[in-house]
C-alpha positions as CSV (number, residue, x, y, z in Angstrom):
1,X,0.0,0.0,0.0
2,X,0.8,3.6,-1.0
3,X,2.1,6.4,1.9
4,X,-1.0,8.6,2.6
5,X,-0.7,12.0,1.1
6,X,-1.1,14.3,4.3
7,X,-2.0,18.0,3.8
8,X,1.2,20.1,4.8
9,X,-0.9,22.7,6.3
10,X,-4.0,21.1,7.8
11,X,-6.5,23.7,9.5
12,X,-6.1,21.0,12.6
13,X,-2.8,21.4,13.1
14,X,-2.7,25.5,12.0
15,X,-5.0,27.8,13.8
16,X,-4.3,30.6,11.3
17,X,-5.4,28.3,8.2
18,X,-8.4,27.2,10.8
19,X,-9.7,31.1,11.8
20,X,-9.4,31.9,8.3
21,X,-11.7,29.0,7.2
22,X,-14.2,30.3,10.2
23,X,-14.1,33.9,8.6
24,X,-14.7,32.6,5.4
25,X,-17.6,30.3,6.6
26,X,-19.0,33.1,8.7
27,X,-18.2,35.7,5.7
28,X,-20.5,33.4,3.5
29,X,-23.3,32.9,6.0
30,X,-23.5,36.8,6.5
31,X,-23.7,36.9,2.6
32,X,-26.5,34.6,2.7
33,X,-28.6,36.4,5.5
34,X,-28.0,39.2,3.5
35,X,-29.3,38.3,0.5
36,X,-32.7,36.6,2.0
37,X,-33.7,40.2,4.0
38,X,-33.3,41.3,0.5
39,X,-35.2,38.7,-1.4
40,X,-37.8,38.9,1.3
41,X,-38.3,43.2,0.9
42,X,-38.3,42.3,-2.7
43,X,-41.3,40.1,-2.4
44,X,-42.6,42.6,0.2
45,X,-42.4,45.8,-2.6
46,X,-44.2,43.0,-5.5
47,X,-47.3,42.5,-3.2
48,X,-47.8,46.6,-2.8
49,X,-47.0,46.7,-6.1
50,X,-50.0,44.6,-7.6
51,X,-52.4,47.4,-6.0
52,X,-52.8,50.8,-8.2
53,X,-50.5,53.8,-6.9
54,X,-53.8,55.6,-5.1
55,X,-54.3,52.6,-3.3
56,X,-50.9,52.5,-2.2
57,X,-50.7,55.7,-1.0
58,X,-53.2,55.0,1.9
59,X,-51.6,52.3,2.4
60,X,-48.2,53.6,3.0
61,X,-50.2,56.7,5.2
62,X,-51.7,54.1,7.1
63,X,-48.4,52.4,8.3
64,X,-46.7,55.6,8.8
65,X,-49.8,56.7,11.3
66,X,-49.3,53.0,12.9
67,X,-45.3,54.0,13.5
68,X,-46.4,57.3,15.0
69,X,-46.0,59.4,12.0
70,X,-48.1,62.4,12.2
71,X,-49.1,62.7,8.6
72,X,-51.2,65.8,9.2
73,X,-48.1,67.8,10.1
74,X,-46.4,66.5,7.3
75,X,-49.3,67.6,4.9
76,X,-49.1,71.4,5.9
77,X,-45.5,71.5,5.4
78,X,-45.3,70.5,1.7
79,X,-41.3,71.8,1.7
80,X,-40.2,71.1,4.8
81,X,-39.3,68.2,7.0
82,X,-42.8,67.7,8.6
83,X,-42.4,65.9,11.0
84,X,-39.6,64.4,12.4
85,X,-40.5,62.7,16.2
86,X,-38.2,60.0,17.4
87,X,-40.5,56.5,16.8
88,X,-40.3,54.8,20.0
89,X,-40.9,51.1,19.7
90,X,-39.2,48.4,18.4
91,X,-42.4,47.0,17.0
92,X,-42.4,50.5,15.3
93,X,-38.9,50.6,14.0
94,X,-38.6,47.5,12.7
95,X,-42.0,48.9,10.5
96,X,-40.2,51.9,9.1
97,X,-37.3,49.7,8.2
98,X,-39.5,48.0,6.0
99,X,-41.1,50.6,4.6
100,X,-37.4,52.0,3.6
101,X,-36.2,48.7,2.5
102,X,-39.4,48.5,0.1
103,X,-38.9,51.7,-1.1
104,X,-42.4,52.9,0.0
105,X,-44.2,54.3,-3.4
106,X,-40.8,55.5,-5.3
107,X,-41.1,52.4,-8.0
108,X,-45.0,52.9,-8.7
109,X,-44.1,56.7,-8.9
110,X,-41.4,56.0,-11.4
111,X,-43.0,53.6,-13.1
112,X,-45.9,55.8,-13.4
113,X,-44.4,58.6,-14.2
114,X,-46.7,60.4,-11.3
115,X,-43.5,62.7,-10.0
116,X,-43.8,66.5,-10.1
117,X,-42.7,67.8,-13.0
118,X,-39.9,69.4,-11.3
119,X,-39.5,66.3,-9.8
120,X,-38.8,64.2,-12.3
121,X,-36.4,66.4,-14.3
122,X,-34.2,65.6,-10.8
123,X,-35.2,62.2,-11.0
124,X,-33.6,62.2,-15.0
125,X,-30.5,64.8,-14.4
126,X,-32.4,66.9,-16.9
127,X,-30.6,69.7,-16.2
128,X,-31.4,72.3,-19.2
129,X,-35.1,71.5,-18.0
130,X,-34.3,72.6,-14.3
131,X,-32.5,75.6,-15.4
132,X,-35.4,76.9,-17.2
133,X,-37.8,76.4,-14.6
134,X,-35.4,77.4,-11.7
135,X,-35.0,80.3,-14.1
136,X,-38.6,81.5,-14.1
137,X,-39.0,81.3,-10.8
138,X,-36.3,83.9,-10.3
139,X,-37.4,86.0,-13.6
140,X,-41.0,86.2,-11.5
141,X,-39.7,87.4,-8.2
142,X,-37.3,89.9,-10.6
143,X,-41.0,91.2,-11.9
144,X,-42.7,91.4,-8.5
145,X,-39.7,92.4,-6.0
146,X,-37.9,95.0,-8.7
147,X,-34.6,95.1,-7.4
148,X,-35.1,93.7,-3.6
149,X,-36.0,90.5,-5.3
150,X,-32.2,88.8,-3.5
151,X,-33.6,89.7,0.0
152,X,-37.2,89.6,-0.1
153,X,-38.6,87.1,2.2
154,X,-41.2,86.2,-0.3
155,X,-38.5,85.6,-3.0
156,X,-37.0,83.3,-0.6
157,X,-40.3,81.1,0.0
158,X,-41.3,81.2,-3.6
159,X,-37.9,79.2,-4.3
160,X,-38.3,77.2,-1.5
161,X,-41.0,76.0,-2.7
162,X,-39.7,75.4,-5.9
163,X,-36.5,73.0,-4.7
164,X,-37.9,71.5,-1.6
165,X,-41.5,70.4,-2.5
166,X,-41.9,66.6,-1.2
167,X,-42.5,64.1,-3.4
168,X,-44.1,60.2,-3.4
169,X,-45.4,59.1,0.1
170,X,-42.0,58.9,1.2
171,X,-41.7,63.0,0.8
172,X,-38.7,63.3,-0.9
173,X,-37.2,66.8,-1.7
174,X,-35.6,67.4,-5.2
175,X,-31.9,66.3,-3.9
176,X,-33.2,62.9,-2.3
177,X,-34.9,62.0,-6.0
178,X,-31.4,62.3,-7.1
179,X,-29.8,59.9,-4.9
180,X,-32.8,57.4,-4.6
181,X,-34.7,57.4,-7.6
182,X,-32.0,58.8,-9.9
183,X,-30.1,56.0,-9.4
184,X,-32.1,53.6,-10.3
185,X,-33.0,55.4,-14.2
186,X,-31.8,53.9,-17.2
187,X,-28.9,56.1,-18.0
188,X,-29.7,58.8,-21.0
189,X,-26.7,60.5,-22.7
190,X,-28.6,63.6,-21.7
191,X,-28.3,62.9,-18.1
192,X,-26.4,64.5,-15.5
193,X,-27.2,64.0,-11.7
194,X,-24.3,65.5,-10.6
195,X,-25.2,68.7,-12.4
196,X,-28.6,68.8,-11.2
197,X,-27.5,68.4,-7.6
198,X,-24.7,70.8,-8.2
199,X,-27.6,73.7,-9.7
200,X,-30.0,72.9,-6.5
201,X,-27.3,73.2,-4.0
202,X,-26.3,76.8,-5.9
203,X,-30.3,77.8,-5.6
204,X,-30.4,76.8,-2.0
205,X,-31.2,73.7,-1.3
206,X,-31.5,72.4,1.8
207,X,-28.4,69.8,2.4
208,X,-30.2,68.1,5.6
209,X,-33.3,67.8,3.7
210,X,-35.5,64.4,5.4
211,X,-37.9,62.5,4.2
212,X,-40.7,60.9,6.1
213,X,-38.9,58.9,7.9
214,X,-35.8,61.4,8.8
215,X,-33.6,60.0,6.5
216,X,-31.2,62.1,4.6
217,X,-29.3,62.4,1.6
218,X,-26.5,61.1,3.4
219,X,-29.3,57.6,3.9
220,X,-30.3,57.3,0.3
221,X,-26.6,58.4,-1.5
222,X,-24.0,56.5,0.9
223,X,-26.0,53.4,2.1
224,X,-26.2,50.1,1.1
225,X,-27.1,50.7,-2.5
226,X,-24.7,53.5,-2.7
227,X,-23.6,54.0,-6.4
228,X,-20.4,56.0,-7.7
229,X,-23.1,59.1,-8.9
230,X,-24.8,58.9,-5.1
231,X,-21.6,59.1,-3.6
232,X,-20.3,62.2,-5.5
233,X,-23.7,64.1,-4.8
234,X,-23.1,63.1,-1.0
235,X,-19.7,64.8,-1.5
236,X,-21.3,67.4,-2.5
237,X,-24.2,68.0,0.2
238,X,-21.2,67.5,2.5
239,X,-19.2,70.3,1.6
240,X,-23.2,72.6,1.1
241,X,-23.7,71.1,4.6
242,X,-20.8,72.7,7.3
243,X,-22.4,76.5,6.1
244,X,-25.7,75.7,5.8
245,X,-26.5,77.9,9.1
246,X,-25.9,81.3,7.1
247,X,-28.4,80.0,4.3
248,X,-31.3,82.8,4.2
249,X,-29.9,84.3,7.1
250,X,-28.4,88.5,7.4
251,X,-25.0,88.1,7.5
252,X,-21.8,90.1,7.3
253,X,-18.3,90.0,5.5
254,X,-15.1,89.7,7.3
255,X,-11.7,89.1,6.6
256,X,-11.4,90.4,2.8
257,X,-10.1,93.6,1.0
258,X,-11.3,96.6,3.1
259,X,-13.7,97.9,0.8
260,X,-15.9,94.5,1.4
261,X,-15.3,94.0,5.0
262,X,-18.5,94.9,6.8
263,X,-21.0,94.6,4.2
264,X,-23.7,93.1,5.4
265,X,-26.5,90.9,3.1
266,X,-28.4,87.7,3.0
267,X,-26.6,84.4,2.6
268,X,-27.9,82.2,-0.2
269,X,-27.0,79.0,-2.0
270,X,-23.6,77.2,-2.2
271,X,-21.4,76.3,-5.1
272,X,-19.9,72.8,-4.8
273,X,-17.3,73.4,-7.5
274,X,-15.6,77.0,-6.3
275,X,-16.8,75.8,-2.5
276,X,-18.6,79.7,-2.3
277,X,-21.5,80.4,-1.0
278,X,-23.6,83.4,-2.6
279,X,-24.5,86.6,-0.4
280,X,-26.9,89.0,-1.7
281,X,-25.4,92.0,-0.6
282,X,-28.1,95.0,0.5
283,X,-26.7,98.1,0.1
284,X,-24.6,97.3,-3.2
285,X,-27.6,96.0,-4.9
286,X,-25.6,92.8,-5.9
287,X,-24.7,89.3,-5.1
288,X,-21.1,88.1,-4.8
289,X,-19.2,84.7,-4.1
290,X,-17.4,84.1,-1.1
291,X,-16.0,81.5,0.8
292,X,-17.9,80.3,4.2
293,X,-15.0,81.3,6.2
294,X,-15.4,85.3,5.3
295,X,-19.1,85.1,6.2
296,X,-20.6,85.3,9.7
297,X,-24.1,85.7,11.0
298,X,-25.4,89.4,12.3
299,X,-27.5,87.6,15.1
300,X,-24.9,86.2,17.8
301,X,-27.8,83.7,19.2
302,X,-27.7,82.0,15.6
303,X,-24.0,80.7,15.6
304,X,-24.4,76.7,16.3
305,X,-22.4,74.9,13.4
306,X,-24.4,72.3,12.2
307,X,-23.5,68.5,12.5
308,X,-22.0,66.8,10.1
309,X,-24.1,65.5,7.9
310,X,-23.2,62.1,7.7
311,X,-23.7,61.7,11.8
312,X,-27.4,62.6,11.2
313,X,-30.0,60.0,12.5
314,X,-33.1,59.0,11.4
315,X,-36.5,58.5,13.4
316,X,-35.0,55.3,14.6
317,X,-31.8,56.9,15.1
318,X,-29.9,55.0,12.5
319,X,-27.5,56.5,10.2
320,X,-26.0,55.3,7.2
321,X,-23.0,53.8,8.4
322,X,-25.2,50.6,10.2
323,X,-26.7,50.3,6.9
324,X,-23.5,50.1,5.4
325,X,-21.9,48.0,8.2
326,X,-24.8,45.2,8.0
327,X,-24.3,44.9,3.7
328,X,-20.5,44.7,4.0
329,X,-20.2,47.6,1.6
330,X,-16.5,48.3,2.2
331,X,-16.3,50.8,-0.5
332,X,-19.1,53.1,0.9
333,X,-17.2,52.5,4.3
334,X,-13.9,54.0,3.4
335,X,-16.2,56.7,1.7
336,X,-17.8,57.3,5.2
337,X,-14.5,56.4,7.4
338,X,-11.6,57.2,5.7
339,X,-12.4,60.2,3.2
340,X,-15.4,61.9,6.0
341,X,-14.6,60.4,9.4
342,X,-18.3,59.4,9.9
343,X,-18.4,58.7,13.8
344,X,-18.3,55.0,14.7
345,X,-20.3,55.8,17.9
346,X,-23.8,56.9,16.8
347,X,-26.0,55.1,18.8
348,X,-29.9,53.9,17.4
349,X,-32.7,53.7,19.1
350,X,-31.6,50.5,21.0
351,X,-28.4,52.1,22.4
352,X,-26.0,49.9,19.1
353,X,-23.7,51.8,17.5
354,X,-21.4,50.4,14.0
355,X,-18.5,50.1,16.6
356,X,-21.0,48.1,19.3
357,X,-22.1,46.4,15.9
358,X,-18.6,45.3,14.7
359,X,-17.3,44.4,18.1
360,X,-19.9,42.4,19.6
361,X,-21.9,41.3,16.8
362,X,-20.1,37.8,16.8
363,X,-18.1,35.9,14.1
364,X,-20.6,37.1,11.4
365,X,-19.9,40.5,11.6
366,X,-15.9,40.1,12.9
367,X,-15.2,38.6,9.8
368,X,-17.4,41.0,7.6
369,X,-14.5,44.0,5.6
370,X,-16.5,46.8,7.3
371,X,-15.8,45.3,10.8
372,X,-12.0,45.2,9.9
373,X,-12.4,48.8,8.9
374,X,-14.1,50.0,11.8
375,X,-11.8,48.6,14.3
376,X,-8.9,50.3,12.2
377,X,-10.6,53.4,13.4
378,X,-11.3,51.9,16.7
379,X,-7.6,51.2,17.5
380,X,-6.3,54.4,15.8
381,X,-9.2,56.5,17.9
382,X,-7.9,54.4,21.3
383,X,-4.3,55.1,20.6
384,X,-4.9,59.1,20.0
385,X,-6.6,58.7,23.4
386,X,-4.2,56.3,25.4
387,X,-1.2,59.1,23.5
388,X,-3.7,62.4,25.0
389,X,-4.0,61.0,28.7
390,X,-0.3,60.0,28.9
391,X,0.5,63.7,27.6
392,X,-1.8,65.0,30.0
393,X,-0.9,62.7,32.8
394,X,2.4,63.4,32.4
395,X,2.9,67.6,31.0
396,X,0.0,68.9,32.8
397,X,-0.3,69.9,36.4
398,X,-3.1,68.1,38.0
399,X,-4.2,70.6,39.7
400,X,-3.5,74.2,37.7
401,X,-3.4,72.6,34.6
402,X,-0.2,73.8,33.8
403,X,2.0,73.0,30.9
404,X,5.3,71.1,32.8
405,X,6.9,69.6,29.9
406,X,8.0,66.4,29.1
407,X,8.4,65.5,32.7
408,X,6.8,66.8,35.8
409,X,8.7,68.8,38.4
410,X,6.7,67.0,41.1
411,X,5.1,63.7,41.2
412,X,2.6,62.1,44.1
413,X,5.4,59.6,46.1
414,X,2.1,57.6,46.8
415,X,0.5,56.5,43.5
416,X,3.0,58.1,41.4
417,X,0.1,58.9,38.6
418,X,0.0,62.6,39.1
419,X,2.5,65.7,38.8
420,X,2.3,69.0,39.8
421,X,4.3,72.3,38.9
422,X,5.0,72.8,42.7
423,X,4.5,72.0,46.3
424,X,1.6,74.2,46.4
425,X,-0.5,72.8,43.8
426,X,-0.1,69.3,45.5
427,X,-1.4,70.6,48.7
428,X,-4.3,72.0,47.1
429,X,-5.0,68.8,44.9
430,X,-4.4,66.8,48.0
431,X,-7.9,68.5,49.6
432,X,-9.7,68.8,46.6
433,X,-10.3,65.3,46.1
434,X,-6.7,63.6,45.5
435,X,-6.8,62.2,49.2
436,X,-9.9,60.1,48.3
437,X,-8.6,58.4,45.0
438,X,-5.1,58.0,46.2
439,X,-5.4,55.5,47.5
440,X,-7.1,53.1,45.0
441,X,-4.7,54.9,42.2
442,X,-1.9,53.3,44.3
443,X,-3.7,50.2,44.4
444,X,-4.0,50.3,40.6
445,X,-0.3,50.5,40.5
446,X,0.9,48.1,42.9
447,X,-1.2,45.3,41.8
448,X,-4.4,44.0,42.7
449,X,-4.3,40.1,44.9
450,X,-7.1,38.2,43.9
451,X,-9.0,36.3,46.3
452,X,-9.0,32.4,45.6
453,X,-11.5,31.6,43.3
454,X,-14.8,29.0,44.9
455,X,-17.9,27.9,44.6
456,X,-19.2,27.7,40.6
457,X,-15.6,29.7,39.6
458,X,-13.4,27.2,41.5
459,X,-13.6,24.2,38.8
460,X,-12.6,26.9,36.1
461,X,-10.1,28.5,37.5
462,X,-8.1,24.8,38.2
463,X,-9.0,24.1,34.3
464,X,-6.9,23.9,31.1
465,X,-9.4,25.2,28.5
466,X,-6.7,23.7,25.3
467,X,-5.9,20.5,27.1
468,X,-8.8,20.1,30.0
469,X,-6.4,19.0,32.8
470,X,-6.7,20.1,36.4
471,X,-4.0,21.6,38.2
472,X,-4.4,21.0,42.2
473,X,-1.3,23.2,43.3
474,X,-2.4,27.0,44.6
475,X,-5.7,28.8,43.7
476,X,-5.2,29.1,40.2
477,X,-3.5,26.8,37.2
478,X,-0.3,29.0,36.1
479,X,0.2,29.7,32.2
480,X,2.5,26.8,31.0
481,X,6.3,28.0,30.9
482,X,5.5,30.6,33.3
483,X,7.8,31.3,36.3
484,X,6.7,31.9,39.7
485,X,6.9,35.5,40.3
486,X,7.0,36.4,37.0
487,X,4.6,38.6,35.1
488,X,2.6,37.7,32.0
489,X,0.2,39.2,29.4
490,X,-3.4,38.0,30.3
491,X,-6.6,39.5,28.5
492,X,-9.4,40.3,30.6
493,X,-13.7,40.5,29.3
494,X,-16.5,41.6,30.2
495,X,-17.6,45.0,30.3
496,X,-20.6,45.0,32.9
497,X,-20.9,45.5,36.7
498,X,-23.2,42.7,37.2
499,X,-21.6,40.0,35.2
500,X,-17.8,38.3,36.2
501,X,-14.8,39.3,34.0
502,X,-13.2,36.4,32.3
503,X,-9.0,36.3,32.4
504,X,-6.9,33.9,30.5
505,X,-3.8,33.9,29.0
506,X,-2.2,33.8,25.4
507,X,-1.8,30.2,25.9
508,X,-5.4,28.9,27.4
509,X,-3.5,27.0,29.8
510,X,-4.6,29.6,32.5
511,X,-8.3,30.9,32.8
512,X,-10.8,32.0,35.5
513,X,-12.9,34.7,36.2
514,X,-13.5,37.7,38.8
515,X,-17.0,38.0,40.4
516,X,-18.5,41.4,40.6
517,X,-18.1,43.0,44.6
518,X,-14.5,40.6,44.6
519,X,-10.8,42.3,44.9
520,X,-9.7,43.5,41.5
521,X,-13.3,43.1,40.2
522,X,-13.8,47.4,40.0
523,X,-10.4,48.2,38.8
524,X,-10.1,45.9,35.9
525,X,-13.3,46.9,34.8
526,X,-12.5,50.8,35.1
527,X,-9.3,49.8,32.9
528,X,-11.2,47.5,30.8
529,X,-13.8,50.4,30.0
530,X,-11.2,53.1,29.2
531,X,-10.2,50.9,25.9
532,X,-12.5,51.9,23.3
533,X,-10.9,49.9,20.5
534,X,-12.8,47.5,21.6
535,X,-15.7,49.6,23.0
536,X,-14.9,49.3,26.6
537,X,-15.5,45.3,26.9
538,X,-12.0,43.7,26.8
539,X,-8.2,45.1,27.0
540,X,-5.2,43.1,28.3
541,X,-3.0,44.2,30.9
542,X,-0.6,41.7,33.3
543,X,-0.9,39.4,36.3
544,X,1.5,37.2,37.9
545,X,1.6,34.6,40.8
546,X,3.5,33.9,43.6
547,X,4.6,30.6,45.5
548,X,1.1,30.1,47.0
549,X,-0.6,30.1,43.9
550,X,-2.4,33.0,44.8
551,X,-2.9,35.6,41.8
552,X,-2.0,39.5,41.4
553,X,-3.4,41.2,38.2
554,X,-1.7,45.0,37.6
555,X,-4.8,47.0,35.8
556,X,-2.4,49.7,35.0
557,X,-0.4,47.9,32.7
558,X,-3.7,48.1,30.7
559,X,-2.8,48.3,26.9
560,X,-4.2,46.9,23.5
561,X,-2.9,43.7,21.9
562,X,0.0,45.6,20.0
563,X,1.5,46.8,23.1
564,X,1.9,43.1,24.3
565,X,2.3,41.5,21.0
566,X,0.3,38.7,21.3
């Protein structure tokens, strides 16, 4: 008989080989769930699609009442937002997800042709045709206004109403056609989205325009069906977006030749290409280009900046980033992380953000290419804060605040955690709350000594979880090739005040847990929560035991992985 060909890297004998088979398994399951939600709002839109548009219309009204939509509101303001109330339920939510993932009435519309007219030049990029009519809307006020027409409040709402008029059951401004319907349009060589968005933005449209269910352009243009042309017009509304505050507002010129500083005016519509916004000055009779940062509002109780636009939520307080993170769209991802810094931390309506997503969401989302992006950021984002509290801890006086230098003058002999620019700034610290957390910083320092583990934790803690033997000797099972005394790398997890924090080492060969209200318990988990690369569940930091058996973790070696390299 022939030798047996053996595999010379089995996935038995080589855990990388073996977790990259469980990402790819887990990548391909994701895949799968994936594309059944989608199948399923497919079949979803077909069934509302066999009734007539009228009939889906009340319809549609009917399930937005049922989320808590109040549809009245929305029908007296016809260019506006309407309303925009948190939904409260999870019944609720998971409604209004549907009724986005369907598309509510856009298709039948589309199909149908039943858009505005204005409407659906947006919906085909038609720009001559929303030049012309943008045009007579302006050539109208000109006739009625005379030569006030660029700061006539009237002028202003006769636009408005023009390039923010909702549209389909869904009430879609003129920039949200664009990136919803627009994209879905068989493409015409006369088309041209991006010009269309380009001539609204210049006209004054609203950037943080929502539909009915708050979501933005942002929702529709860098989601899950993101496409190249959706992404560019988000690009664009981004830019429109961080001076949006001056549109239609009196403002005044700063900062330029001295024959323009102190005019004063009305702010108008944005130009993505020059990145100017226009200002209809008052006294000068004209309008003129300038950039956002030579404009600033008259009134001093209108100076918020707005958010960024990407960080907006919806009713369920989603943003586009979970869409993204739940499709695996890595593309729209490095759109949203790496080009805008979309925040990871934007919590819905049931306290998850993309980073609670990524972290915790198991080996389906680990292995998804969004998760590996996001805790890219994670890491970088835990670093910049790990690099901030050491510069702080260590150039800043702790109690003045003062800038010491690379090294403080004085340090506390106790728990040698905080400096001080002199002997009378440590006093002070000293009775304005140092003498209370002194002592536990100290403790943090030294080393916690764990208790020895009993009861349910007992077996565990005695336990080999790669080769299932029980070590007898001392509280706990020391790491294999670890010497007494000696410290080692252990990660600790957990992340709640109720629930015991699991410890083991690189190996496996050492593992048990700390119950909450036990030694150690309160400073790991302070440690453990200051680590937001990994949103405040796990870290790793060191431990070591001594000739009893008995166990001392240090939480202030806390670190990520890297610092250990494990």
């Amino acid at each position: 008989m022939g030798k047996k060909k053996g595999k010379s890297k089995s996935t038995k004998n080589n855990p990388e080989n073996e977790n990259t088979s469980i990402a790819t398994g887990m990548r391909s399951f994701a895949e799968r769930n994936r594309m059944n939600n989608m199948k399923e709002s497919f079949a979803n839109m077909a069934e509302l699609d066999r009734h007539p548009l009228t009939k889906q219309k009340v319809i549609i009204r009917k399930s937005l009442v049922s989320i808590g939509t109040d549809c009245d509101k929305n029908d007296a303001d016809p260019a506006g937002n309407g309303d925009q109330s948190m939904i409260k339920s999870t019944a609720q939510a998971e409604a209004a997800r549907e009724i986005y993932s369907i598309g509510g009435d856009i298709h039948s519309h589309l199909a149908e042709g039943a858009f505005s007219g204005f409407g659906m030049n947006c919906v085909i990029g038609n720009v001559a045709a929303i030049r012309v009519m943008i045009d007579g809307v302006i050539n109208a006020i000109k006739k009625n206004h005379a030569e006030s027409w660029y700061c006539s409040c009237d002028s202003r709402e006769e636009m408005i109403k023009l390039i923010e008029t909702r549209d389909t059951s869904m009430r879609l401004s003129p920039l949200l056609l664009i990136v919803s319907a627009g994209k879905n349009v068989v493409d015409q060589p006369y088309m041209d989205h991006k010009g269309a968005a380009k001539l609204l933005l210049k006209s004054g449209a609203n950037p943080f325009a929502k539909d009915v269910l708050g979501k933005t352009v942002a929702h529709y243009g860098a989601g899950a069906m993101a496409t190249p042309m959706t992404l560019e017009v988000v690009d664009m509304c981004i830019l429109a977006a961080r001076s949006s505050h001056l549109l239609g507002k009196d403002v005044e010129l700063h900062s330029l030749k001295a024959n323009m500083n102190g005019s004063r005016g009305v702010a108008g519509g944005f130009d993505p290409d020059s990145g100017r916004r226009v200002v209809y000055l008052l006294e000068d009779k004209k309008e003129v280009w300038v950039k956002p940062d030579n404009i600033r509002l008259v009134a001093v109780e209108n100076t918020n900046q707005p958010k960024m636009l990407l960080d907006v939520q919806d009713r369920m307080g989603s943003v586009s980033l979970h869409e993204v993170l739940m499709q695996d769209r890595t593309d729209v991802a490095e759109f949203l992380l790496m080009k805008h810094q979309t925040s990871i931390h934007t919590e819905d309506m049931d306290g998850v953000s993309p980073m609670n997503i990524s972290t915790g969401g198991g080996h389906m989302m680990m292995a998804s290419g969004v998760s590996k992006i996001i805790a890219d950021v994670t890491r970088a984002e835990a670093k910049k804060f790990r690099d901030a509290k050491k510069q702080a801890i260590e150039r800043t006086c702790a109690n003045c605040n003062k800038d010491l230098g690379k090294v403080g003058q004085m340090m506390c002999a106790a728990c040698k955690t905080v400096s001080y620019c002199g002997r009378e700034c440590q006093v002070a610290h000293w009775n304005n709350g140092h003498k209370a957390e002194c002592k536990t910083l100290k403790v943090t320092a030294k080393g916690v000594k764990l208790k020895a583990p009993s009861g349910e934790y007992a077996f565990n803690a005695s336990v080999s979880m790669v080769s299932g033997k029980t070590h007898n000797k001392g509280h706990y099972r020391i790491p294999d090739g670890t010497r007494t005394g000696a410290k080692f790398v252990v990660k600790v997890q957990g992340g709640s005040e109720m629930m015991p924090i699991m410890v083991y080492d690189q190996t496996r060969t050492c593992n048990f847990s700390i119950p909450p209200g036990q030694p150690g318990f309160k400073e790991v988990l302070t440690e453990m929560k200051k680590e937001m690369a990994w949103g405040g569940r796990k870290t790793f930091m060191k431990a070591s035991f001594d000739d009893s058996g008995a166990c001392t973790i240090y939480p202030a070696t806390a670190g990520v992985k890297a610092k250990y390299k494990w």
